[in-house]
RODO-2510 file (C-alpha; in nm, 4 decimals, decimal comma):
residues 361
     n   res          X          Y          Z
     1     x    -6,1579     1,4932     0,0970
     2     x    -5,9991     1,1155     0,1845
     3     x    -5,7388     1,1257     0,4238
     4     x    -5,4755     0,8474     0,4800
     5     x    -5,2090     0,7355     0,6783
     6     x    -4,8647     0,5953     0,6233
     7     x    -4,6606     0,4334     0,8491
     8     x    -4,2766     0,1988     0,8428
     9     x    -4,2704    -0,0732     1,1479
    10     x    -4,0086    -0,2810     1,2412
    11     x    -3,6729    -0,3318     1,0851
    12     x    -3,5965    -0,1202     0,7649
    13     x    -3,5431    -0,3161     0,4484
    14     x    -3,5295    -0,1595     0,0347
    15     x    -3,8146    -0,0793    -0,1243
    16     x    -4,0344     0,0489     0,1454
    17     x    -4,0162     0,3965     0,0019
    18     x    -4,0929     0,2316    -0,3573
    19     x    -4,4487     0,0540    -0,1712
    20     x    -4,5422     0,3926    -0,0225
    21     x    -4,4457     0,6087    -0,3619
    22     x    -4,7296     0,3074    -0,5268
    23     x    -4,9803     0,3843    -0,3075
    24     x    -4,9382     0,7635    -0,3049
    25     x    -4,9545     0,7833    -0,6578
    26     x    -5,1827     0,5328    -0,7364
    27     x    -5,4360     0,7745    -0,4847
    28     x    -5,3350     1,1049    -0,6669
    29     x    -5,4182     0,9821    -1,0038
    30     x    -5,7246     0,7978    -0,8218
    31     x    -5,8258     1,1536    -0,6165
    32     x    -5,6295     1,4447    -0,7368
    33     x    -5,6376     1,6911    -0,5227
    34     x    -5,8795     1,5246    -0,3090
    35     x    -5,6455     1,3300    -0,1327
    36     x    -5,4459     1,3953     0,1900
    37     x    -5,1705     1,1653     0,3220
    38     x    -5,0182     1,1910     0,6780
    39     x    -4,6736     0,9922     0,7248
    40     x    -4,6049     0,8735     1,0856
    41     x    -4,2955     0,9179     1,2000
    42     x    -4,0476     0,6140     1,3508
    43     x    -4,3309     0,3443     1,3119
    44     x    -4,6267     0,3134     1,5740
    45     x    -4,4451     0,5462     1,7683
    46     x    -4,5597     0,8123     1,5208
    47     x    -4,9016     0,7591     1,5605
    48     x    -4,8863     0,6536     1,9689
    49     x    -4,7530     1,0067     2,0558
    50     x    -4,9226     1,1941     1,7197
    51     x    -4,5455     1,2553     1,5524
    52     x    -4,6795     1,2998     1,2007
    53     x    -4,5972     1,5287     0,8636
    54     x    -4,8671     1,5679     0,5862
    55     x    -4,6835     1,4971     0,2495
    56     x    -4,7460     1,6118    -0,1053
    57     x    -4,6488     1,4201    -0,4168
    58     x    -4,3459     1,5736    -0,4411
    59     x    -4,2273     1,4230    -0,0909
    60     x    -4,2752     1,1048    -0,3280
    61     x    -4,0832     1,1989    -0,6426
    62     x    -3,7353     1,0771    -0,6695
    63     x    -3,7952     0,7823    -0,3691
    64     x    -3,8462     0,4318    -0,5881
    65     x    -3,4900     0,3630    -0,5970
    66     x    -3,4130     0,4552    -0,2327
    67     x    -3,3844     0,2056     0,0807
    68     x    -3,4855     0,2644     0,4374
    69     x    -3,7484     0,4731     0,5031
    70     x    -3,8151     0,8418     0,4545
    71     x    -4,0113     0,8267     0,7806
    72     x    -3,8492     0,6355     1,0035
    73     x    -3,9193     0,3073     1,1908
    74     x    -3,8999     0,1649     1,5423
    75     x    -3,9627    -0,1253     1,7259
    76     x    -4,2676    -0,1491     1,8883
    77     x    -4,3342    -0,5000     2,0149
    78     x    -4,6893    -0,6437     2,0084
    79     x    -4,6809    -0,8198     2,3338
    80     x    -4,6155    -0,4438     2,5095
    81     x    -4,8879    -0,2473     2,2870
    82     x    -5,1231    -0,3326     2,5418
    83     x    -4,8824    -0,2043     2,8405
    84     x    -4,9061     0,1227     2,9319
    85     x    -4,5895     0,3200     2,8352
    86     x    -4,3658     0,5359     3,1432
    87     x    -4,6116     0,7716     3,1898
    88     x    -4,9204     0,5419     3,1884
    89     x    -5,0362     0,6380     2,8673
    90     x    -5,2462     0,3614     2,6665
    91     x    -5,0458     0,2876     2,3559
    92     x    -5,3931     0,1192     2,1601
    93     x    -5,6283     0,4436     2,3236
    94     x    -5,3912     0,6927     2,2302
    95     x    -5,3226     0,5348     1,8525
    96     x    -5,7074     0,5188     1,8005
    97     x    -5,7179     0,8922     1,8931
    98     x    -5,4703     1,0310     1,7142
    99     x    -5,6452     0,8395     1,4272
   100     x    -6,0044     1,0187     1,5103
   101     x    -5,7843     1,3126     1,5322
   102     x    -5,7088     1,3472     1,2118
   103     x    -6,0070     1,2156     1,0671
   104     x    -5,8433     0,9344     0,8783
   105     x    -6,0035     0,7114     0,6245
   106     x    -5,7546     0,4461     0,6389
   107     x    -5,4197     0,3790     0,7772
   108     x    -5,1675     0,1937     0,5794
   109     x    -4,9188    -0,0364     0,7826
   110     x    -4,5709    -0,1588     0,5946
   111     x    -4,4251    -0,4260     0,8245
   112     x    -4,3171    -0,7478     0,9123
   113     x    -4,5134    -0,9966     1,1539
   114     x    -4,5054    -0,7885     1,4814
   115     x    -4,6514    -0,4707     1,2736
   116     x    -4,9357    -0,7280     1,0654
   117     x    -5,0474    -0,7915     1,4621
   118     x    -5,0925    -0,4194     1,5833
   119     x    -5,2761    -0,3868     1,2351
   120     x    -5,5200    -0,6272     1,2989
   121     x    -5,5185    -0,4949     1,6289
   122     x    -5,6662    -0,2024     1,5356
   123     x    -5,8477    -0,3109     1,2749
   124     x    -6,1013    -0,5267     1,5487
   125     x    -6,0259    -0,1568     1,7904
   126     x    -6,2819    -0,0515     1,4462
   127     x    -5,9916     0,1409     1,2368
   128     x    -5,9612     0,1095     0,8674
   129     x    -5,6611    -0,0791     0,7919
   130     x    -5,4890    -0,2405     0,5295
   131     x    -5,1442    -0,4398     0,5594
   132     x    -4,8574    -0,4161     0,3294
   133     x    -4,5906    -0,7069     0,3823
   134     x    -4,2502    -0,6467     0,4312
   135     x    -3,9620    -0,7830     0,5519
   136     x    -3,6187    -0,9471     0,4276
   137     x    -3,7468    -1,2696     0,5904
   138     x    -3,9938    -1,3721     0,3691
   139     x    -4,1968    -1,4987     0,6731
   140     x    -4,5284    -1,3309     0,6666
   141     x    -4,8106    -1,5631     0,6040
   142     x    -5,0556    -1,5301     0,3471
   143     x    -4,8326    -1,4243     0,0587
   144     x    -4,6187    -1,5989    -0,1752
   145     x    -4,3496    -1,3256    -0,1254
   146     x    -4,2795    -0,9994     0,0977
   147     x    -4,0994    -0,6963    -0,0828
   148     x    -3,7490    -0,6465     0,0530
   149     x    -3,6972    -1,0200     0,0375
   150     x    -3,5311    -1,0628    -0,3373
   151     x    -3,2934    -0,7463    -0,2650
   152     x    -3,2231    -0,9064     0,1162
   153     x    -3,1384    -1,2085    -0,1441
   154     x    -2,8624    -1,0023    -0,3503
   155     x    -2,6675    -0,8637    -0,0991
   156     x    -2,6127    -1,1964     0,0669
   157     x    -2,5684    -1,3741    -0,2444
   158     x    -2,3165    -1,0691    -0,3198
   159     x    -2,1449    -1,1150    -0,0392
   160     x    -2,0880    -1,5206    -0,0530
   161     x    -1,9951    -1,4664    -0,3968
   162     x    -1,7439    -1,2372    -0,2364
   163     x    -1,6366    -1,4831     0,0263
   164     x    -1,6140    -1,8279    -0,2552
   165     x    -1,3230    -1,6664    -0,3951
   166     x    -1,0972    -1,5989    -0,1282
   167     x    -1,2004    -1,9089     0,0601
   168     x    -1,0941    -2,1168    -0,3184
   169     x    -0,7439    -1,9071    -0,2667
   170     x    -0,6668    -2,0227     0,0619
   171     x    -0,8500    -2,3448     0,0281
   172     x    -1,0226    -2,2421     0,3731
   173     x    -1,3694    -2,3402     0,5340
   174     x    -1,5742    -2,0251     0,5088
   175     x    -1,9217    -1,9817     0,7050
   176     x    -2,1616    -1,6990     0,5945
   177     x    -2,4651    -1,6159     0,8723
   178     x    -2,7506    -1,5080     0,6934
   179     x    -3,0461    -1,3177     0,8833
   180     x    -3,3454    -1,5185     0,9746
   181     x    -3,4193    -1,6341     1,3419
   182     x    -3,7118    -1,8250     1,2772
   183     x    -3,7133    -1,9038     0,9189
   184     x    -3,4455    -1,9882     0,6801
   185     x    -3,6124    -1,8297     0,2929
   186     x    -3,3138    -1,6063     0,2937
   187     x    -3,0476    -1,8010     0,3893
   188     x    -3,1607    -2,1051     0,1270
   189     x    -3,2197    -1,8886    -0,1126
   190     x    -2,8824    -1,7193    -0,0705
   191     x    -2,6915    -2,0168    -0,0035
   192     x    -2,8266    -2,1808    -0,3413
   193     x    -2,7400    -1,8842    -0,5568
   194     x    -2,3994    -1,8228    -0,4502
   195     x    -2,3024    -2,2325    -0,4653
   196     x    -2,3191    -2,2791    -0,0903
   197     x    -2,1893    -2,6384    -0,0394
   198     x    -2,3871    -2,6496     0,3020
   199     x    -2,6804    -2,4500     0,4140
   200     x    -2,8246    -2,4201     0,7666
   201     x    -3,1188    -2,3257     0,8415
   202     x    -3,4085    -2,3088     1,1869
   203     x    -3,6301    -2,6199     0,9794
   204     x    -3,3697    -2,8376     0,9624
   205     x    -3,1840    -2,9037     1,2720
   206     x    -2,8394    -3,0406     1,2255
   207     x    -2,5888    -3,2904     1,3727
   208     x    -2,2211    -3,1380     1,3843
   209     x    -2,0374    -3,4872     1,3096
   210     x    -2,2636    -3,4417     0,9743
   211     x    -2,1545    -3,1343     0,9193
   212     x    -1,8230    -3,2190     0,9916
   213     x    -1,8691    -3,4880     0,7777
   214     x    -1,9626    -3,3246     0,4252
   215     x    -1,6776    -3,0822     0,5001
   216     x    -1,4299    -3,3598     0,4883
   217     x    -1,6044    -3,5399     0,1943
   218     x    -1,5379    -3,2033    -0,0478
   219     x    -1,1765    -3,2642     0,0753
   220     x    -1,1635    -3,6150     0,0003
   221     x    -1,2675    -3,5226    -0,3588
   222     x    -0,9874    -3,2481    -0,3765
   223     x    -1,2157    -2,9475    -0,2802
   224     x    -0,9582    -2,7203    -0,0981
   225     x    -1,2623    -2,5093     0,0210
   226     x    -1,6476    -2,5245     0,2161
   227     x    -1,8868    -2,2609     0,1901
   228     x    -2,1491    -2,3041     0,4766
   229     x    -2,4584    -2,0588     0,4719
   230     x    -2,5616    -2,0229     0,8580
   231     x    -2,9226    -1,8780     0,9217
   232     x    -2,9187    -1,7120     1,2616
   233     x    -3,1269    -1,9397     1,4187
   234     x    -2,9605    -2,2621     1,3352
   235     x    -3,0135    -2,4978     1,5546
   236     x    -2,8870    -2,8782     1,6466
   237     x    -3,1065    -3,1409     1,6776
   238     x    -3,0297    -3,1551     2,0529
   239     x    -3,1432    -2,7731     2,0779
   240     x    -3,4671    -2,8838     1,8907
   241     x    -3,5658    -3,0998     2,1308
   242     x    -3,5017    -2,9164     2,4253
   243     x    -3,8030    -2,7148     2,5777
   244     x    -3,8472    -2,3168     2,5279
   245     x    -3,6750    -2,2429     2,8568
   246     x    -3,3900    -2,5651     2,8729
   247     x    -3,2842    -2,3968     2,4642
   248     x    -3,2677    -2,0517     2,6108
   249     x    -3,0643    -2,1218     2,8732
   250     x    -2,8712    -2,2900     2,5837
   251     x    -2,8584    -2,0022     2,3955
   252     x    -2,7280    -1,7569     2,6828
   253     x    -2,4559    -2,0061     2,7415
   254     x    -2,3466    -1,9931     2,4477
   255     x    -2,3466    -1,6509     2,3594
   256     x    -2,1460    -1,6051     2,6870
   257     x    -1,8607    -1,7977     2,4888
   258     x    -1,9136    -1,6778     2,0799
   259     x    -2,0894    -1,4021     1,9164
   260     x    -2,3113    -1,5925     1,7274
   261     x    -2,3654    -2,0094     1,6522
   262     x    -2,1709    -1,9817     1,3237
   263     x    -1,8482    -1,9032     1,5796
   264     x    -1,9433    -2,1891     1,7312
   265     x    -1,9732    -2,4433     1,4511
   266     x    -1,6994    -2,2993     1,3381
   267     x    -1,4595    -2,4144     1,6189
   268     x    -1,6389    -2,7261     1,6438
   269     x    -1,4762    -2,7425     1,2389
   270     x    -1,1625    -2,6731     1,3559
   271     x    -1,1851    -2,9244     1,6577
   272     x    -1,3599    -3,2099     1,4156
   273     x    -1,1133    -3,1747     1,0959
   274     x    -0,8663    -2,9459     1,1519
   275     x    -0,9038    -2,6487     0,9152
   276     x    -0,9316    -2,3307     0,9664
   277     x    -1,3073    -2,2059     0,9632
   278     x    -1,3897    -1,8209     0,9160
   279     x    -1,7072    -1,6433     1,0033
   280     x    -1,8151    -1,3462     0,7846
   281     x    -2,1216    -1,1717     0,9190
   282     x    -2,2650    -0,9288     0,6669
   283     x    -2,5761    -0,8295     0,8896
   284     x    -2,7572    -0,5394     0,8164
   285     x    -2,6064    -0,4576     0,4975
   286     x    -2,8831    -0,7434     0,4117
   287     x    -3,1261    -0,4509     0,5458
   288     x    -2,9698    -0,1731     0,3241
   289     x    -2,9220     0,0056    -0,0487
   290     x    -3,1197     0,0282    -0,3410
   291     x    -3,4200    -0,2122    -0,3820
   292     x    -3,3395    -0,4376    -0,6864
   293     x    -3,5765    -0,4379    -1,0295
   294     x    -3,8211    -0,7027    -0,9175
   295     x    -3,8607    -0,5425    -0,5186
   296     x    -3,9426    -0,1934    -0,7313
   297     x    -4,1737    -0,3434    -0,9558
   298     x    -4,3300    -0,5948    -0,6900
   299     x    -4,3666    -0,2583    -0,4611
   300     x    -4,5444    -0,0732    -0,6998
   301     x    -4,8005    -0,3741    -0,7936
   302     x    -4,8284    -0,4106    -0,4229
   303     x    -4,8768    -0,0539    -0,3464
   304     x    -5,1326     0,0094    -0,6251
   305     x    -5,3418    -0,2703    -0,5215
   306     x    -5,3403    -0,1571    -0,1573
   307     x    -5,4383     0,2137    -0,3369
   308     x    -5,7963     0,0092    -0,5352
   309     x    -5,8529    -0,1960    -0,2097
   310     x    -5,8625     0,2065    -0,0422
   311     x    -6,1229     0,3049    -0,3239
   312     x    -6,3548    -0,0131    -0,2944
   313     x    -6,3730     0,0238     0,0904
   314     x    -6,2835    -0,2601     0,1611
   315     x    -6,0368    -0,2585     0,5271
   316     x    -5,9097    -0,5248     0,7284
   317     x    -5,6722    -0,6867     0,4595
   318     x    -5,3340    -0,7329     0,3875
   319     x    -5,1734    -0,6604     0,0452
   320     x    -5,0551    -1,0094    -0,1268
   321     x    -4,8806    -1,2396    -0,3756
   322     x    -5,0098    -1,5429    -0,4652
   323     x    -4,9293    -1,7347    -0,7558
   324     x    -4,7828    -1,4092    -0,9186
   325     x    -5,1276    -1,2291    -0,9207
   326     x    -5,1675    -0,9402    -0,6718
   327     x    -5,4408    -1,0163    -0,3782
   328     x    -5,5123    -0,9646    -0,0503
   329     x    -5,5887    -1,1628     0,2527
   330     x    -5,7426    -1,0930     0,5964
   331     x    -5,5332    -0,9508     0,8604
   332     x    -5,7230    -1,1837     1,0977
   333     x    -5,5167    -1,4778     0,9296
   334     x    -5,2089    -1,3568     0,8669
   335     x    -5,2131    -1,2529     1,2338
   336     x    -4,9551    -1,4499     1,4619
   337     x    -4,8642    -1,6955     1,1897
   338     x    -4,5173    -1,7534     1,0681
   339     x    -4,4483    -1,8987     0,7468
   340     x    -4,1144    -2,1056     0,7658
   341     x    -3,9683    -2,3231     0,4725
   342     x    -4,1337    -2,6363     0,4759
   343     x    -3,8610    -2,9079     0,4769
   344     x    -4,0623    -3,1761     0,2257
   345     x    -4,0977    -2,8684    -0,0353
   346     x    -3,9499    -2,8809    -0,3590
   347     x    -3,6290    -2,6140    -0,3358
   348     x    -3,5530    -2,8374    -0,0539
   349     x    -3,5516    -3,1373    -0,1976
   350     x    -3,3994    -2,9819    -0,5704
   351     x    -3,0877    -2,8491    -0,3336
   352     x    -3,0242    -3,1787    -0,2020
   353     x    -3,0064    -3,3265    -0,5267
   354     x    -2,7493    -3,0031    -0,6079
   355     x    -2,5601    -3,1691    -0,3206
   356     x    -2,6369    -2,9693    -0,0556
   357     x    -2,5943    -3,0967     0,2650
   358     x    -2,8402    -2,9344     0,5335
   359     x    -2,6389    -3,1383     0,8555
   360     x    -2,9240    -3,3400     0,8889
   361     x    -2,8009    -3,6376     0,7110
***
């Protein structure tokens, strides 16, 4: 009998049920009825305090075209796995026993950065592991793509869309912030689909009076309106070249003053030209619905392949795309790396010639 695990870490995004209805079924027709599969409940927090359910393939029927999770997620931050919780329990110990436990072959980890690190984690602690990559950000190295990412990519180009044709009726400067703290895929991506006149984004730090500047140029040519795409973790170039703790400080002064930095570009706008400036914040309707056509399909590739890598024994690995073929790469590498838009690459340089200013210039 094989035995596997499933677990959702991190933020929710679509189509994680659609990766773990791949790799279920993709084992059934693999095993039959020689296959077990344990779902963890909320994340590592499942498997840290043995919160588990043992799932049959009709727990995966009906699931490809729902978001979230059907078993939950949480937050559990790699920096603290190695902290003992309240109680003094050890979070790594008590994940390898629960593991032994049950007498799993292989534990299956859909997540984002933070999660890819506990994986490999255990994977050196000796568990069989393999990685699946999710999350809206697109940030995971190793892979050309994470699944959640094109769907993240629709509801924020939904939304602009949404937001262009007010802000043409009022002939108003509208800014749009786009998740991503560290890396901007989503909000480029976005910001291009939906005609985003400037985009924003952690790579590129910007200058204000440039900003300002590109906002009155569409004016000067008669445009009434300015769509600005906003990553969360926009930055000036005078944050960029503060160090860690000087741009925190920043930060909390900030936020002590605006929700967010697009309120405060906003009223630096105002202040610099004079128009009103509104801030729509979809948030984690980014995270939610239906996975789109391509997160479904890329799910099941991804899922299947993570289902062969289970029947050739071979652990350690996280579930990829590279140059639209399904692969894997080590957890060991994709461990504590962050893949960020690199600002000489080709979308950037194809959206400047669009005219897209990125307030650097």
């Amino acid at each position: 009998m094989k035995r596997v695990g499933l677990l959702t870490s991190g933020g929710d995004c679509q189509a994680l049920n659609a990766t773990m209805r791949g790799i279920s079924k993709a084992l059934y027709n693999m095993y039959g009825e020689e296959v077990e599969i344990v779902g963890f409940l909320d994340g590592y927090k499942g498997l840290i305090y043995e919160d588990y359910v043992k799932l049959s393939p009709a727990d995966f029927s009906g699931i490809l075209t729902k978001g979230g999770t059907i078993l939950g997620t949480s937050r559990q931050p790699f920096k603290d796995m190695r902290t003992p919780d309240a109680n003094g329990l050890d979070k790594v110990e008590a994940m390898k026993t629960t593991y032994r436990r049950l007498r799993l072959d292989c534990l299956y980890v859909l997540g984002g950065n933070g999660s890819q690190k506990t994986a490999n984690l255990l994977s050196e602690e000796g568990l069989n592991v393999i990685g699946m990559p999710k999350t809206i950000d697109n940030d995971l190295w190793g892979t050309d793509t994470t699944f959640g990412f094109q769907s993240a990519i629709d509801v924020a180009t939904n939304a602009m869309d949404a937001i262009h044709t007010t802000a043409a009726s009022h002939n108003r400067c509208f800014i749009v912030e786009i998740m991503g703290h560290k890396a901007g895929w989503l909000t480029l991506n976005a910001g291009m689909a939906s005609g985003a006149d400037i985009i924003l984004i952690p790579e590129i730090p910007y200058d204000i009076d440039n900003v300002i500047k590109a906002v009155q140029n569409r004016n000067k040519r008669g445009r009434g309106f300015t769509i600005i795409a906003v990553a969360e973790g926009a930055m000036t170039m005078e944050d960029a070249g503060m160090k860690k703790k000087a741009y925190k400080k920043r930060v909390e002064d900030m936020l002590r003053n605006y929700p967010s930095i697009s309120y405060e570009i906003a009223d630096q706008i105002k202040a610099g030209t004079g128009l009103e400036c509104r801030v729509t914040v979809p948030g984690h309707m980014q995270r939610g619905g239906q996975p789109n056509a391509y997160d479904r399909v890329l799910s099941s590739r991804l899922g299947t392949y993570g289902a062969i890598l289970f029947s050739q024994g071979k652990f350690g690995d996280m579930v990829a795309i590279r140059d639209h073929k399904i692969t894997s790469v080590p957890l060991s590498e994709v461990a504590g790396k962050l893949k960020t838009v690199p600002i000489d690459s080709d979308i950037i340089t194809e959206a400047r010639m669009l005219g897209i200013s990125f307030g650097d210039r």
